[in-house]
N, C-alpha and C positions, 0 to 999 in steps of 0.2 A: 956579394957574398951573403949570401941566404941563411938565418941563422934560427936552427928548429927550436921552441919552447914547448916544452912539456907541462903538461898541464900535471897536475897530483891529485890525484884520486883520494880522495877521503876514503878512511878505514872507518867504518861504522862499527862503533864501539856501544856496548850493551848497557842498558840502562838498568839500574837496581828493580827487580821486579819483572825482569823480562824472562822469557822461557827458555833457561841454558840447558845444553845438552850434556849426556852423562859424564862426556871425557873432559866437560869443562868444571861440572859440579866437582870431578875426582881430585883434579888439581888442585880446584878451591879447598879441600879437606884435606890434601897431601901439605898446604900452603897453612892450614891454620895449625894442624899435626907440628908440622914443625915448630909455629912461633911457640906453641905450649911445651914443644921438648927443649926450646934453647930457654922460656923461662925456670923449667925445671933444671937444668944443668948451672943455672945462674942463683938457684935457691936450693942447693944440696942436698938441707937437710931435711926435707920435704922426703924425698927418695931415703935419707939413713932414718927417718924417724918409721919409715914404712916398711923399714927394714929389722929395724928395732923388736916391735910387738911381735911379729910371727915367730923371731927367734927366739925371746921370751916364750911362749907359749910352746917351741919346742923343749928349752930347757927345764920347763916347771912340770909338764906332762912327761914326759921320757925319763928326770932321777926323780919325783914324786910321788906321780901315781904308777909309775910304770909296771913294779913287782904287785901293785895290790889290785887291779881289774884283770878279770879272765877273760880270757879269746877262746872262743870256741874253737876247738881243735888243735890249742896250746896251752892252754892253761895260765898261769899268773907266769908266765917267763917273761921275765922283763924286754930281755933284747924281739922277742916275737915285736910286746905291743909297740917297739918303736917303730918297728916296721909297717907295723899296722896304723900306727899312731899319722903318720907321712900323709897319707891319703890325706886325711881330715885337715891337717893343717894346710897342706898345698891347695885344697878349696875352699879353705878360708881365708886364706890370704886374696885368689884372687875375686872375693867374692867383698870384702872389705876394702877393696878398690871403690867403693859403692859412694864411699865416706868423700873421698877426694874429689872425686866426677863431680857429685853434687854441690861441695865447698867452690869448685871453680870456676862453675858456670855461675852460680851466685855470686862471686864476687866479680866475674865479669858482669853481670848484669850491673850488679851497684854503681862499680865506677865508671858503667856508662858508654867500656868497648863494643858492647854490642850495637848500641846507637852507632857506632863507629863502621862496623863492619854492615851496617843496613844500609849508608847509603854508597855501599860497593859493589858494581857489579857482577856479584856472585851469588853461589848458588844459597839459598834461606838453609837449606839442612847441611850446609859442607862447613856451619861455624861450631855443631854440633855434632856430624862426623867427624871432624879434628881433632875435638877436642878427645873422643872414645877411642882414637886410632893411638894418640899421644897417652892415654893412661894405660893403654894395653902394652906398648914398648916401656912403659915404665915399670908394669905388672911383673914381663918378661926379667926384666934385670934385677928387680925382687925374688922370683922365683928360684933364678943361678943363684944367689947369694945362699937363699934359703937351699937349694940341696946342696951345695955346700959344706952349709953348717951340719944338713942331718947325714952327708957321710962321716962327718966326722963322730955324730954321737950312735954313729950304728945302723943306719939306714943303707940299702943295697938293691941294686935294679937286677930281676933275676929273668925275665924273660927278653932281653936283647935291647938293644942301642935303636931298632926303629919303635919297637912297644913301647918303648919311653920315651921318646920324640910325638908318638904318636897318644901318650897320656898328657905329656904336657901340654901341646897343641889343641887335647881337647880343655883340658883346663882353660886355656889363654880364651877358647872358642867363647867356656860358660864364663869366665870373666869378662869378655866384651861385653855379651848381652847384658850383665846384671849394671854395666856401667850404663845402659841406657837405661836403667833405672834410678838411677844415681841424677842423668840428666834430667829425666821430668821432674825429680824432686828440687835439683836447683833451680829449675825455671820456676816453681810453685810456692817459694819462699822468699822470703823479705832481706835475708841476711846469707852470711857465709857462717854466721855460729850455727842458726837454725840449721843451716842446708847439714852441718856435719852430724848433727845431733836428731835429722829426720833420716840420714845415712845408716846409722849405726844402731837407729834405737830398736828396728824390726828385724834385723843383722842374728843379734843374740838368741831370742828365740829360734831363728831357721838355722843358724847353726850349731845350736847345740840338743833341738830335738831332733837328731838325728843320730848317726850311726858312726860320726865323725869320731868321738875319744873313747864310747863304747859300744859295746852288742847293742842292737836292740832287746836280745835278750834279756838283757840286766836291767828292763825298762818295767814295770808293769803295766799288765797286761794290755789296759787300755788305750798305753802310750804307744806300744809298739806299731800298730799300724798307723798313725800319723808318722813313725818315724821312718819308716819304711815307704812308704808314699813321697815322703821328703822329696822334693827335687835334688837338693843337697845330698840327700846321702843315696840320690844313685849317679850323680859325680865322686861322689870319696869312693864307693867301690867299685865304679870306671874305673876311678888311677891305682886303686890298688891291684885292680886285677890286670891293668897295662901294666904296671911297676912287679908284678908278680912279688906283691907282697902279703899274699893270702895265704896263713898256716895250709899244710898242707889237708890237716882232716874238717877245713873249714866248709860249712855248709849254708847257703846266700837264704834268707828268710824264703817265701813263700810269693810274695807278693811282687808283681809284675814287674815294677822297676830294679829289683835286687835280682829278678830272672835276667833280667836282661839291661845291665845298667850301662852300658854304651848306648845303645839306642836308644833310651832311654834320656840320657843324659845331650845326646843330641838334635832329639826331638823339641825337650825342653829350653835349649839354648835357640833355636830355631823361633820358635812361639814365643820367645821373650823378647827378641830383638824385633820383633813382626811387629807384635804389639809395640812394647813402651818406644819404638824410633818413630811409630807412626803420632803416638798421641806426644812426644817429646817434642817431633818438627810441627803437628799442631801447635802445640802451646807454645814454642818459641816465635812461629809466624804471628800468634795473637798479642804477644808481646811485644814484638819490635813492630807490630803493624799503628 
């Protein structure tokens, strides 16, 4: 009785530093996405504290300022500028995603998981798409919250259920990119205080010389075409004018991105991810190398 052995064939398994291919790089980024969404679900208030400010800044701008700044082509009517008001907050919020990106790459570098994740088989920029993929689903669930809250203070989508799938989606677009800014900044800092505090501190000026809570109009003179140039504010009048929440006798400045602020807004989300994912998987290969 003759009895066959098989011999086993060794599976050659990839060495940290070796050259993986795209569908394996994607898993590795769908695999680190995940572990940063179940640490998110396991630290809640991370998501309610981000939830927190945008709603603030909807309740303080909608009963505050609301009756006293004009809109062109409405005038000081309160319920207009809430409408109006929407745009600017919906890209601000996902544009102060910037703050967290940066915070959690920094504090994974400190305590050392990235040391962790270098000598794994995987691809160098999927610990760094992961992490962009994981702040953008958490952006998303900011977002619901926050319209939300602004149908309840008077906000309304007037040109249909795909215009507005297809404003929010560009919003989530220019929120991805702005979180690979968010990444270079954590890999370029020492700490997760720094990393929040280099997040936030160039935040304020881009979004508020723009077009976000007022006209440019109401700017002098010499302000208005920085504001109007804004990258920012040809996303807040993308979503406004996907969300069709543009007074009716409203008329868009002059200047190239307010002609045309979808493409506009998608150009720039484009050239931003181009750029900071390139110099982001830079600097994190120089780091973990």
């Amino acid at each position: 009785m003759s009895t066959t052995v098989q011999k086993s064939v060794p599976v050659p398994v990839p060495r940290a530093g070796d050259r993986i291919s795209f569908a394996q790089g994607l898993r590795d980024s769908l695999v680190v996405a995940r572990r940063n969404l179940l640490r998110m679900l396991r630290i809640p208030e991370v998501v309610v504290f981000g939830i927190i400010q945008p709603v603030m800044f909807v309740v303080l701008f909608a009963y505050v300022f609301g009756g006293s700044i004009n809109i062109p082509g409405a005038g000081t009517d309160a319920s207009a500028y809430r409408e109006f008001l929407m745009g600017g907050i919906f890209a601000q919020t996902v544009t102060f995603a910037v703050a967290g990106s940066s915070a959690g790459i920094a504090e994974d570098m400190q305590k050392g998981i990235i040391d962790r994740f270098r000598s794994l088989p995987m691809a160098r920029g999927a610990v760094l798409t992961g992490r962009t993929f994981a702040d953008v689903v958490q952006t998303a669930v900011v977002l619901l919250v926050l319209a939300v809250v602004a149908f309840l203070v008077g906000w309304r989508i007037h040109d249909g259920v795909l215009s507005a799938l297809a404003g929010f989606g560009l919003l989530l677009l220019f929120g991805y990119a702005f979180t690979w800014i968010g990444a270079l900044i954590g890999l370029s800092v020492r700490s997760p205080e720094a990393a929040t505090s280099g997040g936030l501190v160039w935040l304020f000026p881009l979004t508020f010389i723009s077009i976000a809570f007022v006209p440019s109009e109401n700017m002098p003179g010499w302000l208005q075409p920085v504001a109007e140039w804004n990258p920012f504010s040809a996303i807040v009048l993308a979503a406004r004018e996907l969300f069709g929440n543009l007074p009716a006798g409203y008329q868009a400045p002059d200047a190239w991105p307010m002609q045309h602020p979808v493409l506009a807004s998608l150009i720039s989300s484009v050239v931003v991810i181009a750029v900071f994912r390139t110099l982001a998987v830079r600097k994190y290969k120089r780091a973990a190398g």
